[in-house]
N, C-alpha and C positions, 0 to 999 in steps of 0.2 A: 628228448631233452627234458631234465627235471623238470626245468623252468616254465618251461610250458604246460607239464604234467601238476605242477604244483597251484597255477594259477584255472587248471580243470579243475582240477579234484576241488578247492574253494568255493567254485563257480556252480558248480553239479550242486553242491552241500546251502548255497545260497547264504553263501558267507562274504561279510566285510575284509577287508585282510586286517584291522583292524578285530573283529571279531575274533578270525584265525589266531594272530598272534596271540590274543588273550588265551584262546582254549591249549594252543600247542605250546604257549609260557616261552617265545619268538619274539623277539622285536619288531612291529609292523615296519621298522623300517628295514628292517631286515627281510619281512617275507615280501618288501616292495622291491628290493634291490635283488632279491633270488628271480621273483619272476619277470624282473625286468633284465634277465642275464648281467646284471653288472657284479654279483657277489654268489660265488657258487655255493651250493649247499651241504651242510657236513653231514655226515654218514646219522648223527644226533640230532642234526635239524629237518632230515628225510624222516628219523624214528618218530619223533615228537608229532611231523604234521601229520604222519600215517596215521598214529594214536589218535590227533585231535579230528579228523577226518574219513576217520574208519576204514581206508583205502590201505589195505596192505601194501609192505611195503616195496614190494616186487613190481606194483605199480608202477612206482616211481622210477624204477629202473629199466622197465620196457623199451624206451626208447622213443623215438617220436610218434606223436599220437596220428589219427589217418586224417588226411587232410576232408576239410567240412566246408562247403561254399555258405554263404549267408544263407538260403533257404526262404523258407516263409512262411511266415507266422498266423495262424487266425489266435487273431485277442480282441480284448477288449481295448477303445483307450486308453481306460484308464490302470491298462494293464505295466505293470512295475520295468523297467531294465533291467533290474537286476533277476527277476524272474524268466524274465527272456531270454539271459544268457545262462538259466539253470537249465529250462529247455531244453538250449542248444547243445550245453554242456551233455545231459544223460542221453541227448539221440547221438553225439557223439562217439560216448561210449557205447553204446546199442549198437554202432555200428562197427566196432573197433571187436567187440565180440563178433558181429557175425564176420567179419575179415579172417578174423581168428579160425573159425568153425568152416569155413569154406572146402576146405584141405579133408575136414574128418567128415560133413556133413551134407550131403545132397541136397542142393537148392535148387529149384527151379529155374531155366534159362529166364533172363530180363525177354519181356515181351512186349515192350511199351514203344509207341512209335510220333517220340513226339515231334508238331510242325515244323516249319519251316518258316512259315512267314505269316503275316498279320493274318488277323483269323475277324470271319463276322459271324452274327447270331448262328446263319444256316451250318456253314462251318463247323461250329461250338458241337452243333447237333450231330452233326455227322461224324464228329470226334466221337462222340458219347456212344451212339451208335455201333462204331468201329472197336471199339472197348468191351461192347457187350458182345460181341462175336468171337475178340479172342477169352472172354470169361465165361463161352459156352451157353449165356442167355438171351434165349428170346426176343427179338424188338418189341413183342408186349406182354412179357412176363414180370412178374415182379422178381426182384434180385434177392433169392433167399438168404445169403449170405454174401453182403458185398466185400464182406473182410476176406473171406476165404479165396472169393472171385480174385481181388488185390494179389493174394498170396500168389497163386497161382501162377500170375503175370510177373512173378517175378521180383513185385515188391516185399518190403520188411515191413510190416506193420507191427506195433506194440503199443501197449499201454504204459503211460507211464508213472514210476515207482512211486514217484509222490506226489497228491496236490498239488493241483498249479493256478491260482488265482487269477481270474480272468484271462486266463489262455484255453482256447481248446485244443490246437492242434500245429506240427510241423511239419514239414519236408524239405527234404532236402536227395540230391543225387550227384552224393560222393565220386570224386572221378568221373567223373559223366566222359564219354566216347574212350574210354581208356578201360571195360568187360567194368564199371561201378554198379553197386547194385541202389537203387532208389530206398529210401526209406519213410514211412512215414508213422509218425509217433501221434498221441491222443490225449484225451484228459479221461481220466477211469469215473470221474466223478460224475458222469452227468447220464440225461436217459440217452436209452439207445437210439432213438431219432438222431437224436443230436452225433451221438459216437457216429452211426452211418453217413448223416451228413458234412461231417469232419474228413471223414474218409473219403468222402468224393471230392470233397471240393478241394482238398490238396493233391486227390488225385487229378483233378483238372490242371493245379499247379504244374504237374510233373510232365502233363501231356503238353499242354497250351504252354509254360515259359521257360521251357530248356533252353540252353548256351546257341542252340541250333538257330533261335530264332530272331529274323534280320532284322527287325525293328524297336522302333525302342518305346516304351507303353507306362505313363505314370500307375505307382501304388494301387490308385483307386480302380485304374481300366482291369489290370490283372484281375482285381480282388472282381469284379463284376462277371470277368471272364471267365474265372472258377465256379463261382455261384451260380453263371450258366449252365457251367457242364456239370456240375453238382444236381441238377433240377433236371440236365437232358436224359442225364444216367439213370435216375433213379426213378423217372419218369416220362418218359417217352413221348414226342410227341403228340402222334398217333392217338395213343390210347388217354393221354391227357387228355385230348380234345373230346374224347367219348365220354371218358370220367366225369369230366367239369361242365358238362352243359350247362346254361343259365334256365333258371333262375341260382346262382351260387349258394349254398348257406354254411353254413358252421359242420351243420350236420353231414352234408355232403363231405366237405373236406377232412372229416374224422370216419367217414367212411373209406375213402381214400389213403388216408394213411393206412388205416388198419390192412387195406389190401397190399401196399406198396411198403410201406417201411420209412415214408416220409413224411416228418410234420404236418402238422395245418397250418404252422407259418411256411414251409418252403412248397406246398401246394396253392397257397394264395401268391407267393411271389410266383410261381409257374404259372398260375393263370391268367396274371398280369402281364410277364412276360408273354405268353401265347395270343395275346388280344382275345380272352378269352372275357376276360373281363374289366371295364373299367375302371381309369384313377378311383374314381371316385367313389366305385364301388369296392375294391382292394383297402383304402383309408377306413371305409365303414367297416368290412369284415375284420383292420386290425385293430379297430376302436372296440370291437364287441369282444375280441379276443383279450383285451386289455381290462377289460370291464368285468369280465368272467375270472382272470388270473391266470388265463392259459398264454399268456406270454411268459410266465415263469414256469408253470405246470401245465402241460396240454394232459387230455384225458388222451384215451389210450394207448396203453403199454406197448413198445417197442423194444423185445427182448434184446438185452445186449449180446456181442460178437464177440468170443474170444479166440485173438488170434494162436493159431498154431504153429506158424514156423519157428517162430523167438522160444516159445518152449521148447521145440524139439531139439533147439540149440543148445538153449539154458540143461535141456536133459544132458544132455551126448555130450556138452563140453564140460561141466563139471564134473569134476571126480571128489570123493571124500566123501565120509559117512556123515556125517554134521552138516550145520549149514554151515557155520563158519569155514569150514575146510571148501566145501564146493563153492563159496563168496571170492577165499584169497586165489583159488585155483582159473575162475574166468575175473579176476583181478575188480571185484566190488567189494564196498563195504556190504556188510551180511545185513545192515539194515536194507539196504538199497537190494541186494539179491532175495530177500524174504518178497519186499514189494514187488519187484519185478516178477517172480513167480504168481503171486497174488492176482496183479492185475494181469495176467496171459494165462 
């Protein structure tokens, strides 16, 4: 439906329709009454928001877009709505391309097997566990590439095209028990700690709170429940408990990262969680952490992940010699298809 298509494409662009109107020279109460199906759109009011939008216009003509569940967001607070639903809006289309590319493109079978029912810490663990055996790693290895490991399973990871203020990360799985494939999308902006730990901890989302499972669990429990298996994944029991003996220090746990691939803030939340260490002592190492600046910049470098599946898509489904032509071809603005090559 345009209507729908019209109120993306706005959304993707983190536009007002108020904004809209201005750029496509539209009545905003007219681009309210297009998207709200009460006034259709003329062939000149689909050209105009193409142009103001950069969405060719073939876009708007595809049909209805693929259905998207709410999903779930790592942000901040004080992170905007209307950001959120740009978000949602570009893994939308992210996924509305790999829908497309399915037919021309070999993807790997989904191989994710998520619970059934309320889940506790040990649980969590055995999830993460169970993850790493179908990504082929080690119970005490570090995970050299957890994006690739992701790919593998089946899910769509990518980067996304543009800036997102205080958002790191989504997911969502389209169609779930109907062959959907999971997706999860990222902030390009930040270190790779952080990108790997996004990637788990939605990956947690995907295992831990599919449609499958019978109970019902506020915001906050999920969001704890990911962060466990974010920390179980990426850091194993086992080999936690050998890494982190006490006495704890800074130093240790920038050792640790460097071996593992995970923060010094999410190996002091592991250590806490493992009673490996106390309250009290967790408060102090994020007081010293805070006093140093390494709660905005930890020291060492955590090479970032680029994913390859969404390229190999973005390769094999555009056609054209230009970017604009390979943009209108998998149906993006070419601003938004330079980004999305960019960031993958």
């Amino acid at each position: 439906m345009i209507s729908e298509r019209v109120r993306h494409a706005r959304e993707f662009c983190n536009l007002t329709q108020t904004a809209l109107a201005e750029l496509a020279g539209v009545a905003q109460s007219k681009i309210s009454d297009i998207e709200g199906s009460r006034q259709p759109a003329s062939p000149e009011d689909v050209t105009r928001i193409a142009r103001a939008t950069g969405f060719p216009v073939a876009f708007f003509q595809a049909g209805p877009l693929p259905d998207m569940p709410d999903g779930n967001f790592r942000r901040l607070k004080r992170g905007k709505v209307r950001v959120t639903r740009q978000v949602r809006a570009q893994a939308r289309q992210i996924v509305e391309l790999v829908q497309r590319a399915e037919s021309v493109v070999q993807m790997p079978p989904v191989r994710l097997s998520p619970v059934r029912t309320a889940v506790d810490a040990d649980d969590i663990e055995a999830v993460a566990a169970e993850f790493r055996d179908v990504a082929g790693v080690g119970q005490r290895d570090p995970i050299p590439n957890l994006t690739r490991g992701v790919e593998r399973a089946g899910v769509v990871v990518a980067g996304l095209p543009n800036e997102i203020p205080d958002h790191y990360g989504f997911s969502a799985w389209p169609d779930f028990g109907l062959d959907g494939r999971p997706i999860i999308v990222f902030a390009r902006d930040v270190p790779g700690d952080r990108q790997r730990w996004t990637i788990a901890h939605e990956l947690g989302h995907l295992l831990l709170h599919s449609p499958l499972r019978d109970d019902e669990m506020t915001h906050e429990t999920a969001e704890k429940e990911a962060s466990r298996f974010a920390g179980a994944l990426l850091l194993p029991r086992e080999i936690a408990v050998e890494a982190m003996r006490p006495p704890l220090t800074l130093t240790t746990l920038a050792h640790v990262k460097a071996t593992f691939g995970a923060s010094i803030g999410t190996c002091a939340y592991r250590a806490r969680d493992l009673d490996l260490i106390t309250e009290q002592r967790f408060v102090s190492l994020r007081k010293q952490m805070t006093s140093r600046g390494w709660h905005r910049q930890e020291p060492v470098e955590v090479p970032h992940e680029q994913p390859l599946l969404i390229r190999k898509v973005l390769d094999l489904v555009g056609q054209g010699d230009s970017v604009s032509s390979r943009a209108d071809s998998v149906r993006l603005p070419a601003f938004a298809y330079r980004a999305l090559v960019a960031a993958n």
